[in-house]
C-alpha positions as CSV (number, residue, x, y, z in Angstrom):
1,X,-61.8,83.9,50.0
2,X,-64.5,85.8,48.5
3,X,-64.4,84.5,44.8
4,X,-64.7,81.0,46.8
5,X,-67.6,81.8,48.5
6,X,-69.5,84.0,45.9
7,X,-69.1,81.0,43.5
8,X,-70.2,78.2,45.9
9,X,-73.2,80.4,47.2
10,X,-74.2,81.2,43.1
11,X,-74.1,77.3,42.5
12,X,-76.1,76.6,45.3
13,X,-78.5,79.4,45.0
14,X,-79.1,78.5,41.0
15,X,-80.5,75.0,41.9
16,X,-84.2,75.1,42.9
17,X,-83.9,73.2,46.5
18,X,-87.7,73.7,47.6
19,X,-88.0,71.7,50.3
20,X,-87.1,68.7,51.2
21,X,-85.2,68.9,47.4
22,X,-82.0,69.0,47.3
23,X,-80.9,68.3,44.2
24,X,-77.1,68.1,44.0
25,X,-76.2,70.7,46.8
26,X,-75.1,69.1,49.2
27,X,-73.0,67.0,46.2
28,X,-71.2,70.6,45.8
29,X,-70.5,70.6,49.4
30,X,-69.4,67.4,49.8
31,X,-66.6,67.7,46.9
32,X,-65.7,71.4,48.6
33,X,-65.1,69.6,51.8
34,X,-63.4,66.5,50.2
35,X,-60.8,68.3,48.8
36,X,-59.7,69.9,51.7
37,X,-59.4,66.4,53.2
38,X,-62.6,66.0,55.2
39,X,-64.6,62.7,55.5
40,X,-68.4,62.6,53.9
41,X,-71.0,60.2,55.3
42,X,-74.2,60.1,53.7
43,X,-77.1,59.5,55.9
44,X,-80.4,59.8,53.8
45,X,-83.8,59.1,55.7
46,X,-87.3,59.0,53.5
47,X,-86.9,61.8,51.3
48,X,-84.6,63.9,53.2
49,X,-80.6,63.6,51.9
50,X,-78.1,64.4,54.9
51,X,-74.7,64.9,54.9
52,X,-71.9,64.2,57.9
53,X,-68.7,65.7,57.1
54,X,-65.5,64.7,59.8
55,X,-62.3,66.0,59.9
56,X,-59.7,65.7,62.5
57,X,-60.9,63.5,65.7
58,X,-61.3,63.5,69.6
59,X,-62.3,66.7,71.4
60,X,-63.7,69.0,71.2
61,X,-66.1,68.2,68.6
62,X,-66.9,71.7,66.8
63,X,-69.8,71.5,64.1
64,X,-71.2,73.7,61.6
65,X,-74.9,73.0,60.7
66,X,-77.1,74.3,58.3
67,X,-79.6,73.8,55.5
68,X,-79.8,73.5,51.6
69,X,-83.8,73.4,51.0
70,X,-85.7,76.7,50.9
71,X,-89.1,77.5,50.8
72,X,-91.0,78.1,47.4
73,X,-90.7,81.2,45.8
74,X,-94.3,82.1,45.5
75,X,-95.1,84.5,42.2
76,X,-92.0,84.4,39.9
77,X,-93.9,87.9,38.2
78,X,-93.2,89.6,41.4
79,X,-89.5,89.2,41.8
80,X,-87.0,91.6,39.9
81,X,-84.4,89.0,39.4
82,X,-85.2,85.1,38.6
83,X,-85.0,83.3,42.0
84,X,-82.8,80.8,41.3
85,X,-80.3,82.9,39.0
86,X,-78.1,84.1,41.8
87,X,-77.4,87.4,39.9
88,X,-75.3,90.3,41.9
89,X,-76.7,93.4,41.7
90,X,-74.3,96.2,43.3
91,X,-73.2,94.2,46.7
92,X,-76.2,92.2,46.4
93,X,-76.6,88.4,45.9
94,X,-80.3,87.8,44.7
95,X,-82.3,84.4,45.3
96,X,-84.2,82.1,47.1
97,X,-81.8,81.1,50.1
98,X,-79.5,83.7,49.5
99,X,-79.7,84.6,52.8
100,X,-81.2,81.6,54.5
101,X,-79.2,79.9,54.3
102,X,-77.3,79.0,51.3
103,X,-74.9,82.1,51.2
104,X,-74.0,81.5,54.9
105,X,-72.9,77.7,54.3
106,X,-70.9,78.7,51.2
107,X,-69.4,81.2,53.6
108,X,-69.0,78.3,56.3
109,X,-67.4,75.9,54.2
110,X,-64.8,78.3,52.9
111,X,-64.2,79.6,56.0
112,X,-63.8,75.5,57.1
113,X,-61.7,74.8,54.6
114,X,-59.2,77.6,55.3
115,X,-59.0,77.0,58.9
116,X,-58.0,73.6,58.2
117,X,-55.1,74.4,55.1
118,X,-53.8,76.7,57.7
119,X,-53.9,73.9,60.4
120,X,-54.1,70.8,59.1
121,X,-53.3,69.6,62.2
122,X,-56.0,71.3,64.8
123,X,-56.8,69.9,68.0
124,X,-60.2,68.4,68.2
125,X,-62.7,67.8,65.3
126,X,-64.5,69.7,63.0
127,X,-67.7,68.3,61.6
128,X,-70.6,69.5,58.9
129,X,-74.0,68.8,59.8
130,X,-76.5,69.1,56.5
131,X,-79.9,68.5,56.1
132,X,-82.3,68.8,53.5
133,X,-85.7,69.7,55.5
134,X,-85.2,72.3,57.9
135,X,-87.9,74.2,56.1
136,X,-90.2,71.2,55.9
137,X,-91.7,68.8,58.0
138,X,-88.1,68.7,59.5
139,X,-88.5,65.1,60.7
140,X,-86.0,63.0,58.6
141,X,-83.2,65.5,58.7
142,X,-81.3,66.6,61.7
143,X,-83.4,64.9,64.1
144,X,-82.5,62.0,62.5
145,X,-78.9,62.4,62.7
146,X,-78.9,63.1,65.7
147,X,-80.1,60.3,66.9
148,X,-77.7,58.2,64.4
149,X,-74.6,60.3,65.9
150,X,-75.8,59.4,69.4
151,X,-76.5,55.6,69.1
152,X,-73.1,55.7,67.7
153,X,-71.9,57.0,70.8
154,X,-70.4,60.3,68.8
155,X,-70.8,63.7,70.3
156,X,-70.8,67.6,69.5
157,X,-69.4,69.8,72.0
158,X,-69.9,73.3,70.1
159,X,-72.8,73.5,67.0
160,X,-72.4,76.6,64.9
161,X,-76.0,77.3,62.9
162,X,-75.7,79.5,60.3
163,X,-79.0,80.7,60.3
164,X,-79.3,84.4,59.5
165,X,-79.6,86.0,63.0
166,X,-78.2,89.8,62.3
167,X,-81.2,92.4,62.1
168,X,-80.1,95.8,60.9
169,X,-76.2,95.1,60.6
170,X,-74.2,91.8,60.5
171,X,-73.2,90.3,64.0
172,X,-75.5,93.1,66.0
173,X,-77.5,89.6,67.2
174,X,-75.8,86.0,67.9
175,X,-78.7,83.7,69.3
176,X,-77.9,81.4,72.1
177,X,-81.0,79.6,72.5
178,X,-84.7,79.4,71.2
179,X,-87.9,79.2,72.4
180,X,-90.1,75.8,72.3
181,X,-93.1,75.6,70.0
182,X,-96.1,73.0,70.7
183,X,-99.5,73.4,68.7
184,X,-102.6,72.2,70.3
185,X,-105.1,71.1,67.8
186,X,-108.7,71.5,69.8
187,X,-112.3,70.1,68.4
188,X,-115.4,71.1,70.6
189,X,-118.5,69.1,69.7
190,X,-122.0,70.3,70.0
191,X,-125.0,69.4,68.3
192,X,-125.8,70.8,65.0
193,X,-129.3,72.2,64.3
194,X,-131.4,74.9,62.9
195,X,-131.1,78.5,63.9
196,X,-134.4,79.1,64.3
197,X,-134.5,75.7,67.0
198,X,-131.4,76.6,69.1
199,X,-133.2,74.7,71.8
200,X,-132.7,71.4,69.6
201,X,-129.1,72.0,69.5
202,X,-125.7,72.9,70.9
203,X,-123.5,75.7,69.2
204,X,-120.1,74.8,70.2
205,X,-118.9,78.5,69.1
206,X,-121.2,79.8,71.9
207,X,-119.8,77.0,74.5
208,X,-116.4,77.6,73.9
209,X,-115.8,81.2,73.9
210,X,-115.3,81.9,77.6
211,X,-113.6,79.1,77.3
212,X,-110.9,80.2,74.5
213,X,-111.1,83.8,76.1
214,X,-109.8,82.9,79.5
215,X,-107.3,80.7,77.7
216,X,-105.8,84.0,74.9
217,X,-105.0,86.1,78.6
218,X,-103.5,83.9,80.4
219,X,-99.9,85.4,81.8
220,X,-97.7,82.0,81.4
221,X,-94.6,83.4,82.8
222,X,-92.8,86.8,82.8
223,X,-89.8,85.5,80.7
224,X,-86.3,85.7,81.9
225,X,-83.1,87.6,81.6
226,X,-82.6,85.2,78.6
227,X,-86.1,85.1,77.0
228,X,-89.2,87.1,76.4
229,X,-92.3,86.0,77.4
230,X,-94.4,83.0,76.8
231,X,-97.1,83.6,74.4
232,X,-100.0,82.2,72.8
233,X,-101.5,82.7,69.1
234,X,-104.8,81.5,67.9
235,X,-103.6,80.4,64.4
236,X,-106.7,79.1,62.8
237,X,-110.5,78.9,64.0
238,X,-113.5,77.4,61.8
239,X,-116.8,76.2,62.5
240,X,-119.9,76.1,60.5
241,X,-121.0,74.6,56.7
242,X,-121.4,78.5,55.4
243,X,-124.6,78.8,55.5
244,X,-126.3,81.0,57.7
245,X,-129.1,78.9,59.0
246,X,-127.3,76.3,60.6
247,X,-125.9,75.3,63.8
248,X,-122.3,74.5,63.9
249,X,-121.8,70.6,65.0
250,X,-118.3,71.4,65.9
251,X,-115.5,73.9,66.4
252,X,-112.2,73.9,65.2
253,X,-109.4,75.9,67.1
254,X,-105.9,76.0,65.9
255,X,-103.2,77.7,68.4
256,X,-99.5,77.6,69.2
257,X,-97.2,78.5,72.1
258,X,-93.9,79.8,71.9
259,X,-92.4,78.9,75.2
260,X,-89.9,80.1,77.8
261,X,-87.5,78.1,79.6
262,X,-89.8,79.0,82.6
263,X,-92.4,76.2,81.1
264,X,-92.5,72.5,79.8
265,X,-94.5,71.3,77.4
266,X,-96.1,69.0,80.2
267,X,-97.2,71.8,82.2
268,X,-99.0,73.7,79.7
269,X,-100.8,70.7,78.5
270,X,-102.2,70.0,82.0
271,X,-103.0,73.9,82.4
272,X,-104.7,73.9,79.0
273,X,-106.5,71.0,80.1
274,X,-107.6,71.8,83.6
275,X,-109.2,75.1,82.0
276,X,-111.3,72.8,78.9
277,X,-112.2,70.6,81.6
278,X,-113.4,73.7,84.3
279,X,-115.9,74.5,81.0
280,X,-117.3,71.8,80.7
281,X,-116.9,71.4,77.2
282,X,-116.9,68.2,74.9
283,X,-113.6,68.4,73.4
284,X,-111.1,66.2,71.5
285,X,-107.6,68.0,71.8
286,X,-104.1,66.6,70.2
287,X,-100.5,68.2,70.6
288,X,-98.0,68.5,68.5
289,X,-94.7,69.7,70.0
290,X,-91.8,70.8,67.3
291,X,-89.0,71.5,70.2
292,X,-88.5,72.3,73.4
293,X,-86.3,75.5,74.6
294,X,-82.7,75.7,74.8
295,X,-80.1,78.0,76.0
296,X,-76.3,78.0,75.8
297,X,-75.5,80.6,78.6
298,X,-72.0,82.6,78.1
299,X,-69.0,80.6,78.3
300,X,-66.2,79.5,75.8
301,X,-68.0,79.3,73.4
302,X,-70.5,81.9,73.0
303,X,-67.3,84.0,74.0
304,X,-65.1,83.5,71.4
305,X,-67.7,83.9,69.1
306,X,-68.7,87.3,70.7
307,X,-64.9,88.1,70.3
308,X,-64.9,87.3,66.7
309,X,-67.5,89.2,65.8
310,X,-66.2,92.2,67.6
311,X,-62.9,91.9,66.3
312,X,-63.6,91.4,62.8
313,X,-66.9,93.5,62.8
314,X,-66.2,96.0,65.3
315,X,-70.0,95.3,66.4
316,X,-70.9,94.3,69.9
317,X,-73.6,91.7,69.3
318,X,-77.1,91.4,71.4
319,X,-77.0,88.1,72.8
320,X,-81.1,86.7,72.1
321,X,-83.1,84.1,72.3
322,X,-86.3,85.2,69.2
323,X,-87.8,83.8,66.5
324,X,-88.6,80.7,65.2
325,X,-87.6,77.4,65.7
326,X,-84.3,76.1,64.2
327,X,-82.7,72.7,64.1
328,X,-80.6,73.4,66.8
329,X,-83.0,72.4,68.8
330,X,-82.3,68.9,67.7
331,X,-78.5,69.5,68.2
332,X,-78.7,70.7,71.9
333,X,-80.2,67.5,73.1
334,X,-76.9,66.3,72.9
335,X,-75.5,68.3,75.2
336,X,-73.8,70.7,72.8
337,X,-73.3,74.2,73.5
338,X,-75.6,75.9,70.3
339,X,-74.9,79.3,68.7
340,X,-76.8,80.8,65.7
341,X,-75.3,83.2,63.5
342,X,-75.5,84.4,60.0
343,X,-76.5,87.4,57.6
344,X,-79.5,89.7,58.0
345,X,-82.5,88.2,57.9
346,X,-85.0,91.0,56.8
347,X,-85.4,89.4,53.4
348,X,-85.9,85.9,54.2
349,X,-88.8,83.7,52.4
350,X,-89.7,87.1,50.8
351,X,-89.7,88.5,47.4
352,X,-86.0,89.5,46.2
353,X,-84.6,87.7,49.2
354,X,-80.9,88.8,49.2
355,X,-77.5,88.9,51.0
356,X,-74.9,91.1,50.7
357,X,-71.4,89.6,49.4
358,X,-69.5,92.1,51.5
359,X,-71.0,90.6,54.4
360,X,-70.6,86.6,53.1
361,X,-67.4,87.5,52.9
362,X,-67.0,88.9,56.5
363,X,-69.5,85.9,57.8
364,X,-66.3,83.7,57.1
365,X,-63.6,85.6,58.5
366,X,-65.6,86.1,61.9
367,X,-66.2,82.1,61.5
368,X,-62.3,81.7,60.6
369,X,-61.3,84.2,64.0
370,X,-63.5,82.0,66.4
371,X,-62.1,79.1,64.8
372,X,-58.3,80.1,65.7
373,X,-59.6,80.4,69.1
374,X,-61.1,77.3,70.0
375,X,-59.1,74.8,67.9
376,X,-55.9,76.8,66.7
């Protein structure tokens, strides 16, 4: 399989895909999959192009899900290798999304494709779930879907996202959940004035910091077997006009929690509140909340995949819950069973982002093992 999927990830990785572009990727993808006799539904939304790809039918429904948009590539001067020439250097692939995540859907395709030559007649279904803005605003993609697949009345029992989970070697982490993410975007008004006439004003820097300081050591929760932690980052502050002799009218604070299963979005709204409210402060405050947490606990299918990586890798992976958000977020509120796996991420969305094609190439045997096992 490996001139496959070295040829598929070097086509995708030599168009320039910045987000929400994807500019003939998911085309590739689409004719991969036809060929090997599955069904392609497109489903674009705004500027966002999505694809569904079916084959087989009933249950269990088993998707793969990823991404063909990447972030920009910053300073071309700074890379060694053109970002979007795909060149191999030794066992490495070079370019933007070369490892998140367009070398791990090359891998997942083949790895698709071969499963179903071998068994064209598989219980269940396999399905391809594509988006086009996972690194965007990630609102007309797989959010969309979803909610398309589920007016339809069409489900996914297993979602395999091929984000690049692995830290130091490949399969040493599988994630089986996320953490939720909600921003709060706060205002505190005051009165502008002179600094030499505080006493004809209100500085809403001086109001608010006992305020914001109660609210940065707050203990949300102590986490769980399954994840760390709550925690709370102050991502952005300003206040003033930049000059030295005035009085700040208002005071912008910027933060974001990255929540445990242990808390819901309502409750740290009302405890974010109560504490702005026990201030006394004149405040506007608006929430933005990206996902909630989900967890797929060890069953069948984090199992087998747990198997394959072990059998194929000889690597016992850490189970984890880290990181980011993903679009599996999206996927699990329709009951499915979410796993994320893929290459090593310690290049992602940096200079000379790379993957190794050694490891591509095992990515789609360990995809093929777990495969065998649930739908063989």
């Amino acid at each position: 399989m490996q001139h496959e999927i070295i040829s598929l990830a070097q086509a995708l990785i030599r168009r320039a895909s910045i987000s929400p572009q994807d500019l003939g990727c998911q085309t590739l993808i689409a004719e991969k999959l036809t060929k090997c006799g599955f069904d392609c539904e497109w489903m674009p939304f705004g500027d966002t192009l999505n694809l569904w790809a079916t084959h087989g039918q009933g249950s269990p429904c088993l998707a793969f899900a990823g991404h063909t948009d990447v972030v920009p590539v910053g300073d071309e001067t700074q890379w060694h290798y053109p970002p979007f020439s795909a060149e191999i250097v030794g066992d490495m692939l070079y370019g933007r999304g070369a490892a998140d995540m367009k070398g791990s859907l090359a891998a997942m395709v083949v790895a698709a494709c071969a499963f179903v030559q071998q068994n064209p007649n598989h219980k269940g279904k396999i399905a391809f779930l594509i988006t086009s803005d996972e690194e965007a605003a990630a609102t007309d993609g797989t959010v969309k879907v979803v909610e398309r697949l589920m007016q339809r009345g069409e489900t996914i029992d297993y979602c395999m996202v091929g984000e690049p989970s692995s830290s130091n070697v490949l399969g040493d982490v599988v994630k089986n959940g996320r953490r939720g993410s909600i921003t709060g975007d706060l205002h505190v008004f005051g009165i502008q004035g002179h600094v030499a006439y505080p006493h004809l004003a209100e500085n809403p820097v001086h109001k608010a910091l006992k305020a914001l300081d109660e609210l940065v050591s707050i203990q949300w929760d102590n986490g769980n077997e399954y994840f760390p932690p709550t925690s709370l980052q102050i991502a952005n502050i300003h206040a003033g006009t930049g000059s030295n002799n005035v009085i700040p009218g208002e005071l912008f604070v910027q933060f974001n929690l990255r929540f445990s299963n242990e808390q819901t979005a309502e409750k740290i709204q009302q405890r974010v509140t109560a504490l702005l409210e026990h201030y006394g402060l004149n405040y506007n405050l608006q929430w933005r909340l990206s996902g909630n947490p989900f967890l797929t606990p060890e069953g069948e299918f984090v199992n087998a995949v747990k198997n394959a990586v072990g059998a194929v890798l000889n690597v016992e992976p850490k189970l984890d819950t880290g990181g980011g958000t993903s679009d599996g977020r999206f996927i699990a509120q329709m009951g499915a069973q979410v796993v994320e796996f893929g290459p090593l991420n310690r290049t992602i969305h940096k200079v000379d982002e790379c993957v190794s094609v050694r490891d591509l190439c095992a990515l789609a045997h360990v995809h093929l093992h777990w495969l065998k096992q649930l739908l063989g």
